[in-house]
C-alpha positions as CSV (number, residue, x, y, z in Angstrom):
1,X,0.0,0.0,0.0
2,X,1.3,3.6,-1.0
3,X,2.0,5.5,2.1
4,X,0.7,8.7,0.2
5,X,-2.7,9.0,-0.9
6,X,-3.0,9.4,-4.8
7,X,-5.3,11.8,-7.2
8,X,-6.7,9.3,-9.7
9,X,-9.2,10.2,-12.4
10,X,-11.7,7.1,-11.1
11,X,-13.5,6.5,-8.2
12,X,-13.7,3.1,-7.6
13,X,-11.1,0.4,-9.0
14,X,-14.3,-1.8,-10.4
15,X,-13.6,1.2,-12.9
16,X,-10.2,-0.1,-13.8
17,X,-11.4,-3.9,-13.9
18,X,-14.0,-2.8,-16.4
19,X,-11.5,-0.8,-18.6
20,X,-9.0,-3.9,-18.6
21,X,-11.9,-6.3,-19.7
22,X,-13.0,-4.0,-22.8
23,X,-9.5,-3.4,-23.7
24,X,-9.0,-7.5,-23.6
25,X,-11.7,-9.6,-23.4
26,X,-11.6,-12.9,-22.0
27,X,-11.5,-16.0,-24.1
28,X,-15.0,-16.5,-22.7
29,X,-16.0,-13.5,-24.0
30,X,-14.5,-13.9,-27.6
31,X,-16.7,-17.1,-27.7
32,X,-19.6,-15.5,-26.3
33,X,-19.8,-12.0,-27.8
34,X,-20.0,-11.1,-30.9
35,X,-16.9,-9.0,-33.0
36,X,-18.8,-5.8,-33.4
37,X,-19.8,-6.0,-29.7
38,X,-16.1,-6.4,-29.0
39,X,-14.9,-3.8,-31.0
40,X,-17.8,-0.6,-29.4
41,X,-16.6,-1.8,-25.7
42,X,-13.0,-1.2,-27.1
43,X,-13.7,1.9,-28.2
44,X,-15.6,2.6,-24.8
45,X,-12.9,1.7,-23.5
46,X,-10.8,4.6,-25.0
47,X,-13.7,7.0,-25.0
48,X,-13.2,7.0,-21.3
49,X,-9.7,6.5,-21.2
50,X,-9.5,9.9,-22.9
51,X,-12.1,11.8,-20.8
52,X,-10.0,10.3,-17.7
53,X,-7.1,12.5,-19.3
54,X,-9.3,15.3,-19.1
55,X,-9.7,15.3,-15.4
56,X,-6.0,14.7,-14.2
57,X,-2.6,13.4,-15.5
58,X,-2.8,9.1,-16.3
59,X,-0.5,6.5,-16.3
60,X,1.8,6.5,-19.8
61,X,1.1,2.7,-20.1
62,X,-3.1,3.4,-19.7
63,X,-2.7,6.3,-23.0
64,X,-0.9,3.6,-24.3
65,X,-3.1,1.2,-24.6
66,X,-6.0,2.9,-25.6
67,X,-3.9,4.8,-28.2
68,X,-2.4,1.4,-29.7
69,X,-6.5,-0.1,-29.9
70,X,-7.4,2.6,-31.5
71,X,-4.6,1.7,-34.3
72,X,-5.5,-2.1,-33.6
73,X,-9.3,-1.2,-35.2
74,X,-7.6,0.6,-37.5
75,X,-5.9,-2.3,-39.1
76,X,-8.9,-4.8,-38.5
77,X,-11.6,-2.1,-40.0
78,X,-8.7,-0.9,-43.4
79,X,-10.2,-2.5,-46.4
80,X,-8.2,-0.2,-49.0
81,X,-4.8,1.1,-50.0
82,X,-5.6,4.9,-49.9
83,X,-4.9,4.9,-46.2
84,X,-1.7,2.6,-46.0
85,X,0.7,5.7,-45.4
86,X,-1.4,7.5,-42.7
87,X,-1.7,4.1,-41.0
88,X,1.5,4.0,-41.2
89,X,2.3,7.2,-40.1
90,X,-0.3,6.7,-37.3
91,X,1.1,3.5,-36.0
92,X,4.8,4.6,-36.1
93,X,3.8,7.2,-33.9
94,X,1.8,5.6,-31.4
95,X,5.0,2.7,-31.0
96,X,7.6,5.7,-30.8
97,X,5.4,7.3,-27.7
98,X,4.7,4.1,-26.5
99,X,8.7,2.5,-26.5
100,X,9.6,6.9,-25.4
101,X,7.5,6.6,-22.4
102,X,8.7,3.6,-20.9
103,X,12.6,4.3,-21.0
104,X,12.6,8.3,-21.2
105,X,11.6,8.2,-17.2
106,X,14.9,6.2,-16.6
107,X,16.8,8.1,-18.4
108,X,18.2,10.5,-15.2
109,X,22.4,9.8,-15.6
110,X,24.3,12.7,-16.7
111,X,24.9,11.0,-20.0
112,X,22.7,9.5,-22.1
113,X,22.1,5.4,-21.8
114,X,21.6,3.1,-24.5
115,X,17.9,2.8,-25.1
116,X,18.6,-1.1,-25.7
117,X,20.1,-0.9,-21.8
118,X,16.8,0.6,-20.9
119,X,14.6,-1.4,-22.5
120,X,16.4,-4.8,-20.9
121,X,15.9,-3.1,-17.5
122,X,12.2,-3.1,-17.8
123,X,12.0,-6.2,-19.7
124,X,11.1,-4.8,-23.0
125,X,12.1,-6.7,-26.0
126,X,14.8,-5.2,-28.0
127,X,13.5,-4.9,-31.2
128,X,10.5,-2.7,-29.8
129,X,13.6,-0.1,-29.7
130,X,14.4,-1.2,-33.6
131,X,10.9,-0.2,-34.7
132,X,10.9,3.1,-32.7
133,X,14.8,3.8,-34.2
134,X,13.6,3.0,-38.0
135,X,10.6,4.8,-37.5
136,X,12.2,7.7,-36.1
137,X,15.6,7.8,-38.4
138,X,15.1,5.4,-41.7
139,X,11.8,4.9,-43.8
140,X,8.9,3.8,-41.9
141,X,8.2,0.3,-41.0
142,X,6.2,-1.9,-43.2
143,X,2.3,-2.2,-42.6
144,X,2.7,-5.5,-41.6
145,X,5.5,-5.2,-39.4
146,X,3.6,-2.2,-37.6
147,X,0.6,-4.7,-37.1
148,X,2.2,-6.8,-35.5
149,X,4.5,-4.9,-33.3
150,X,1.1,-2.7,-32.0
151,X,-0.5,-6.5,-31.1
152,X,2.9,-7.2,-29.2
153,X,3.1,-3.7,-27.5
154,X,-0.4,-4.4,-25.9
155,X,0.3,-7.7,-25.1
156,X,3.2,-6.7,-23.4
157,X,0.9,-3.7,-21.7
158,X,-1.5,-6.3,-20.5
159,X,1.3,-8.6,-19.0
160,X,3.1,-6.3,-17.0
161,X,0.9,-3.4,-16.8
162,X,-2.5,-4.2,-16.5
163,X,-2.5,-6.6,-13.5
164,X,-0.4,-4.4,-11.5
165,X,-2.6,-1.8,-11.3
166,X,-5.7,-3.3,-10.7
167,X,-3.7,-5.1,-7.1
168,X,-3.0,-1.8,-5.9
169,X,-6.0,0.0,-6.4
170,X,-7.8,-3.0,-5.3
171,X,-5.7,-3.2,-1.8
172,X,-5.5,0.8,-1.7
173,X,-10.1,0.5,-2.0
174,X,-9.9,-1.7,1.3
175,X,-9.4,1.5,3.0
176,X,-11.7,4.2,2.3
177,X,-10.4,7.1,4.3
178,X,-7.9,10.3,4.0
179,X,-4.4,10.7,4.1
180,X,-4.2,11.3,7.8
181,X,-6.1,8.2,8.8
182,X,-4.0,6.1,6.2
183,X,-0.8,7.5,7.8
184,X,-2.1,6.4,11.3
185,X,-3.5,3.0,10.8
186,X,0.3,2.3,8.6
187,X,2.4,3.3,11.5
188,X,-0.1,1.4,14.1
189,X,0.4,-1.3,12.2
190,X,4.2,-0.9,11.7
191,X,4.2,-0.5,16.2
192,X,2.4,-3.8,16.2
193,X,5.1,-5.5,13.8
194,X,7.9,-4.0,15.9
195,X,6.2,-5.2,19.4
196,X,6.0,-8.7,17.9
197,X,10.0,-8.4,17.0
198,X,10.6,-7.7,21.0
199,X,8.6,-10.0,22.1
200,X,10.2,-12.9,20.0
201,X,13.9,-11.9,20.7
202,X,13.0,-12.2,24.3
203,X,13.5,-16.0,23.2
204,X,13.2,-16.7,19.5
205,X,13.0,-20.5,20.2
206,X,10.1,-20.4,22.1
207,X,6.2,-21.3,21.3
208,X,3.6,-19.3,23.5
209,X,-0.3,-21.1,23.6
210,X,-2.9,-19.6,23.0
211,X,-3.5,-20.2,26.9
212,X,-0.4,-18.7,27.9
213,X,-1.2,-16.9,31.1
214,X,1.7,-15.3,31.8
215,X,1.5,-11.4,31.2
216,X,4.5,-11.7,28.4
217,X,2.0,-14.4,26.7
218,X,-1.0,-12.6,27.0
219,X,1.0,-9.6,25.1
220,X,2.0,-12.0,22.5
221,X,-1.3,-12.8,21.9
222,X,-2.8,-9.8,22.0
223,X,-0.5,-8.4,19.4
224,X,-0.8,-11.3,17.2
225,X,-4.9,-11.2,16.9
226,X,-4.4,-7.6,16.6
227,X,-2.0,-7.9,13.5
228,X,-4.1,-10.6,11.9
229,X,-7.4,-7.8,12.5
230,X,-5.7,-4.9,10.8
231,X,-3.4,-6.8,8.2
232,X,-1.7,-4.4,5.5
233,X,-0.3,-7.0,3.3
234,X,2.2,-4.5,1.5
235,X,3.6,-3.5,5.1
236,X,4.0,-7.0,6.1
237,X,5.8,-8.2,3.2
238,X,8.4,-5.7,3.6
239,X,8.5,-7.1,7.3
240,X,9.2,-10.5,6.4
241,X,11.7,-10.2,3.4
242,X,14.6,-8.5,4.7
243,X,17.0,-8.7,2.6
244,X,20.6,-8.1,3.4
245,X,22.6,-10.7,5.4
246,X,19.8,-12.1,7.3
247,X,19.7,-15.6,6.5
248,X,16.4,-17.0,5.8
249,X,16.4,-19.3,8.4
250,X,16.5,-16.7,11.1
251,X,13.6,-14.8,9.8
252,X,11.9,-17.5,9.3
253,X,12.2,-18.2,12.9
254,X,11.2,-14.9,14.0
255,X,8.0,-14.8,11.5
256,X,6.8,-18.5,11.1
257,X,4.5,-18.7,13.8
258,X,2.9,-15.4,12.9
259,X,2.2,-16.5,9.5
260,X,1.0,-19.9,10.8
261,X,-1.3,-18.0,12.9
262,X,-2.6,-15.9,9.8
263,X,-3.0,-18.6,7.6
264,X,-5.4,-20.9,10.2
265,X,-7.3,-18.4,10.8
266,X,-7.6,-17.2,7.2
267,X,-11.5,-18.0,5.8
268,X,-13.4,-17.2,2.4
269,X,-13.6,-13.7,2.9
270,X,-10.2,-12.9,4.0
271,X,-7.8,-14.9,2.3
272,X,-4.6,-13.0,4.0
273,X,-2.1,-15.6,2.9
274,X,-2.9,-16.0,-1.0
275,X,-3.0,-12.0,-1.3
276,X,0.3,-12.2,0.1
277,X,1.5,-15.2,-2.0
278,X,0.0,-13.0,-5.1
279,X,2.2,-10.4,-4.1
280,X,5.3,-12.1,-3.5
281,X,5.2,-13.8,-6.8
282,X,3.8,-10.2,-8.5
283,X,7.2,-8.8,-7.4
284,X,9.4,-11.6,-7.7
285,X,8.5,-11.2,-11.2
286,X,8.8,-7.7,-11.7
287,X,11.8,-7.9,-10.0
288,X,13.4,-10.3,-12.9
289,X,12.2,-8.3,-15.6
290,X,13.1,-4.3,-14.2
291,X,16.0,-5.3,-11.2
292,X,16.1,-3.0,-8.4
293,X,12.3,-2.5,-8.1
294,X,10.1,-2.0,-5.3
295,X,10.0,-4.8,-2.7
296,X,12.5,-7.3,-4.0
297,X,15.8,-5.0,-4.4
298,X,18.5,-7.9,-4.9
299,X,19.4,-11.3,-5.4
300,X,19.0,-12.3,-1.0
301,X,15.1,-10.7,-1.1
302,X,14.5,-13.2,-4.0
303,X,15.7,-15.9,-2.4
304,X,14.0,-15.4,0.7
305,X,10.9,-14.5,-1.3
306,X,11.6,-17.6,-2.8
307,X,11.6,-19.9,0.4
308,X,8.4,-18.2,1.9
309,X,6.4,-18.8,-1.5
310,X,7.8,-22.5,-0.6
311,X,6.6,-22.5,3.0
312,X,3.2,-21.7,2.3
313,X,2.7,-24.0,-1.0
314,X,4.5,-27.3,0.1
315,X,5.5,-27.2,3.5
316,X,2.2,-26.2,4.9
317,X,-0.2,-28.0,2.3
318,X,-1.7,-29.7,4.6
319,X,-3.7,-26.6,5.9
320,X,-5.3,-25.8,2.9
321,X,-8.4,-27.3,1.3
322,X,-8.8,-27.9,-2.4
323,X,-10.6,-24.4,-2.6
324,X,-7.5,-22.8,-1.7
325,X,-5.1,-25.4,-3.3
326,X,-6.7,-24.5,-6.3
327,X,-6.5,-20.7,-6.2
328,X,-3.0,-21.3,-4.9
329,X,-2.0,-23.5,-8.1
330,X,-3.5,-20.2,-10.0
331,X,-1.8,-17.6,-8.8
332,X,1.8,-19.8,-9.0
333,X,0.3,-20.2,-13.2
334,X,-0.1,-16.3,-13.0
335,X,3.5,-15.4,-13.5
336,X,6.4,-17.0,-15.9
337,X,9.7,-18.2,-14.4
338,X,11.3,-21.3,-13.9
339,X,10.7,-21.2,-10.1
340,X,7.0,-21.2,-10.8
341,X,6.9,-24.5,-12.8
342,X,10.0,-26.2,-10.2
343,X,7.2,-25.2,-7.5
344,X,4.3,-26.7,-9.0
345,X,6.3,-29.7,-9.7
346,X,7.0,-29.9,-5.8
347,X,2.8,-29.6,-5.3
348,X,2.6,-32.7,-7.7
349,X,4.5,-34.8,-5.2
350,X,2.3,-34.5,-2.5
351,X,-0.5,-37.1,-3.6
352,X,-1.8,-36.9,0.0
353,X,-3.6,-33.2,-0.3
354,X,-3.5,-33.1,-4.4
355,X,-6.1,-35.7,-5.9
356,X,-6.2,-36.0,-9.7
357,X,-8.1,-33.4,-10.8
358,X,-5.7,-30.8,-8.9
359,X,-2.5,-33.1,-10.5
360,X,-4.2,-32.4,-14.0
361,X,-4.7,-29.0,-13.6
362,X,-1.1,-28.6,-12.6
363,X,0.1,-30.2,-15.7
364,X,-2.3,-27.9,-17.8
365,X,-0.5,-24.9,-15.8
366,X,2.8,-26.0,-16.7
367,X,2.5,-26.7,-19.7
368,X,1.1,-23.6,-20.6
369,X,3.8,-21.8,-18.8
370,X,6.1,-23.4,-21.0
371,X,4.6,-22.3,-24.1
372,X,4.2,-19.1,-23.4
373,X,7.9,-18.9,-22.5
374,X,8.5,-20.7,-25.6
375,X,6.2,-18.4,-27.9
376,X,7.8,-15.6,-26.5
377,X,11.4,-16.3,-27.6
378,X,10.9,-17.7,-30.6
379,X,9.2,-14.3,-31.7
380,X,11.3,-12.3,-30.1
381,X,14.0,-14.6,-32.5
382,X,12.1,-14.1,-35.1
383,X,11.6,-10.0,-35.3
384,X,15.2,-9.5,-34.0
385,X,17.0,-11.5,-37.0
386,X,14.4,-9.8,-39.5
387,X,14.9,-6.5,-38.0
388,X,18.9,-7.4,-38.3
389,X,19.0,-9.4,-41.7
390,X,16.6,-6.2,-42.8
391,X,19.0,-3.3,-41.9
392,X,22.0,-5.2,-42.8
393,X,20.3,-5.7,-46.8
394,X,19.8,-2.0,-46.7
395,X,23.1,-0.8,-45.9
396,X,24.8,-3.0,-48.3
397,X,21.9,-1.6,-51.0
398,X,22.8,1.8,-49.9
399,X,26.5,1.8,-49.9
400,X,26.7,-0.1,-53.0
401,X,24.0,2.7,-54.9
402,X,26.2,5.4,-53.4
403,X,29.2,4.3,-55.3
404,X,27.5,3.9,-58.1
405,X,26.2,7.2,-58.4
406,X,29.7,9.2,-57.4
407,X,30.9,6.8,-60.3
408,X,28.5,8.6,-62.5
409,X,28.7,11.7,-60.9
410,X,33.0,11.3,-61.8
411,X,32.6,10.1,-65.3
412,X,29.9,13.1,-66.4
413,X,31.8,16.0,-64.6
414,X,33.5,17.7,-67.6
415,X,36.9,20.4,-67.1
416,X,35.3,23.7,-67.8
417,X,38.3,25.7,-69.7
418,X,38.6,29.6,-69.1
419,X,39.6,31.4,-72.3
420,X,42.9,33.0,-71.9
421,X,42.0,36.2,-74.3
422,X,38.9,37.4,-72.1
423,X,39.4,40.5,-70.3
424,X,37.7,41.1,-67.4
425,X,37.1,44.1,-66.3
426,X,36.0,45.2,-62.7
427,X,33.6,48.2,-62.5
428,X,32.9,47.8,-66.1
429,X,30.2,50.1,-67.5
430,X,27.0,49.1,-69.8
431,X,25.8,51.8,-72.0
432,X,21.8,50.3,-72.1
433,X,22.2,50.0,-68.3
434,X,19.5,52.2,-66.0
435,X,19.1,52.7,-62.4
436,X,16.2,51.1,-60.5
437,X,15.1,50.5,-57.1
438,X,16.0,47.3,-55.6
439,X,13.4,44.9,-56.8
440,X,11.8,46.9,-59.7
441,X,12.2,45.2,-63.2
């Protein structure tokens, strides 16, 4: 959770949900609706994206998208030739704002960075950076290429942009109240977290019951309920992945029973525990496609991130119910990485809590993983070696018609001779000549 309230041009975050399912329907809906139905809640969808713009400054990656759909009707509704260049022109533009806006913000060092740098910071494939170079600098990308590239920009929108947004303004509409009230229930919340920490390193090995009478137990528990009441998950995942040179093993000695606590006591409505596992593996992930981002800062947070997501999938399987199993199966499908499909390969293995529906369903996730892993290099492949074996055909075209024409140029110059027996004369008078103002004939 932000500890700063924001101005934001909707009012509730249902808003956003709606927005992201006009600007990409569901398969569901594909099937379901028909194309001209999909197509006027697209262009809902940028009606009001644009009358959002009017109210207060939005998200680069939001303009995007609705900018980019608008080109994407474009290209599904052009049936003739007459408009190729100002589609092209039109698309060119949209990918150069789109690829700008992204990697201009990062671009604070005294001297410029490579834009390819940039781009592999945030995760952005390379030749997204091609298109907006050629567009900018050579002739303009063809229609085709443009078509694509606009499909694969929103794509890449919807991956890493569209999700994002909707978490936090769906954790930030828990809490309907001002700044001030935000600011107080963070730092009670932060007061209960560091009363736990005293209490545990009074002796970190030991277990208090719930029917502890003793008045250090009593404060335990009373702290403990009172965390699991008020629970900011943001707050407490900053709590619980230190980083540094903490070994995991200690912290998880100092916050294992607190979780354990949170996750028994979790039911339908609050689901504490997969909000947090969402969120672990929502910045895990951003965390291997920017670096240095948010939460997860370096490679120690990962791994400790790493081990918690473990703790609460396989170690403690046994407290969830296939409700929960199957969110938790899910969220892990969510997010590409090769932890993801190592963990769900662990959850196979333990036949005692995962019947065969649940096994089936993992395969399906991790199978799809793959081939979306798969899909995505192999296109990324694809556009980079015809993006390379592109530019390198046209600089061999254009230094070899270069020498050609200063060939020509050479062999049709001709020696202009100056005839020795010409006088020239300076200030030499003409007897037809008369004065006129500048300008006159």
């Amino acid at each position: 959770m932000n500890g700063h309230p924001r101005i934001v041009p909707w009012k509730f975050s249902s808003e956003l949900q709606t927005l992201k399912s006009q600007f990409f329907p569901s398969e569901q809906d594909q099937s379901t609706k028909s194309s001209t139905e999909i197509i006027a809640n697209k262009q809902k969808a940028i009606t009001r994206t644009l009358s959002y713009q009017l109210k207060t400054n939005i998200p680069h990656s939001l303009l995007s998208t609705a900018h980019l759909t608008t080109i994407q009707l474009r290209f599904q509704n052009s049936e003739t030739d007459e408009l190729d260049e100002s589609l092209q022109l039109m698309s060119t533009m949209a990918l150069i704002r789109f690829v700008n806006g992204l990697l201009d913000p990062s671009q604070q060092s005294t001297f410029a960075i490579p834009l390819s740098l940039l781009a592999k910071k945030i995760g952005l494939p390379s030749w997204f950076v091609e298109i907006r170079h050629e567009g900018t600098h050579d002739s303009l990308p063809s229609l085709e290429m443009l078509e694509l590239s606009v499909d694969k920009a929103l794509q890449w929108l919807f991956d890493n942009y569209w999700g994002k947004l909707i978490m936090e303004n769906e954790q930030e509409a828990k809490l309907d109240i001002d700044g001030e009230q935000l600011k107080k229930i963070t730092e009670d919340f932060k007061a209960l977290m560091k009363n736990y920490r005293r209490i545990k390193k009074l002796d970190m090995a030991k277990e208090y019951k719930q029917n502890d009478a003793t008045e250090t137990g009593k404060e335990y528990w009373s702290i403990v309920k009172e965390i699991r009441k008020t629970f900011q998950v943001e707050i407490f995942l900053s709590q619980i992945i230190p980083g540094g040179k903490l070994k995991f093993e200690r912290v998880k000695q100092m916050y294992e029973p607190l979780l354990h606590y949170v996750l028994v006591n979790d039911d339908e409505e609050e689901l504490y525990i997969l909000e947090l596992l969402e969120l672990i593996f929502l910045k895990m992930y951003q965390y291997s496609k920017f670096k240095d981002y948010d939460t997860i800062k370096d490679q120690s947070m990962l791994s400790q991130a790493q081990s918690w997501c473990e703790w609460v999938v396989i170690d403690r399987v046994k407290l969830h119910n296939e409700t929960k199993l199957t969110k938790i199966i899910e969220i892990v499908g969510k997010f590409p990485g090769e932890f993801n499909k190592t963990l769900l390969k662990k959850l196979q293995t333990q036949k005692r809590f995962v019947n065969r529906g649940m096994f089936n369903k993992i395969d399906d996730t991790i199978a799809k993983l793959s081939q979306e892993e798969s899909n995505t290099t192999q296109e990324a492949t694809a556009i980079e070696e015809d993006q390379t074996s592109r530019k390198r055909s046209f600089d061999i075209d254009d230094i070899t018609n270069d020498l050609e024409n200063l060939k020509k140029r050479l062999r049709s110059e001709t020696v202009i001779k100056v005839d020795s027996k010409v006088q020239i004369v300076p200030f030499q008078t003409y007897k037809d000549w008369q004065p006129k103002p500048f300008g006159a004939l």
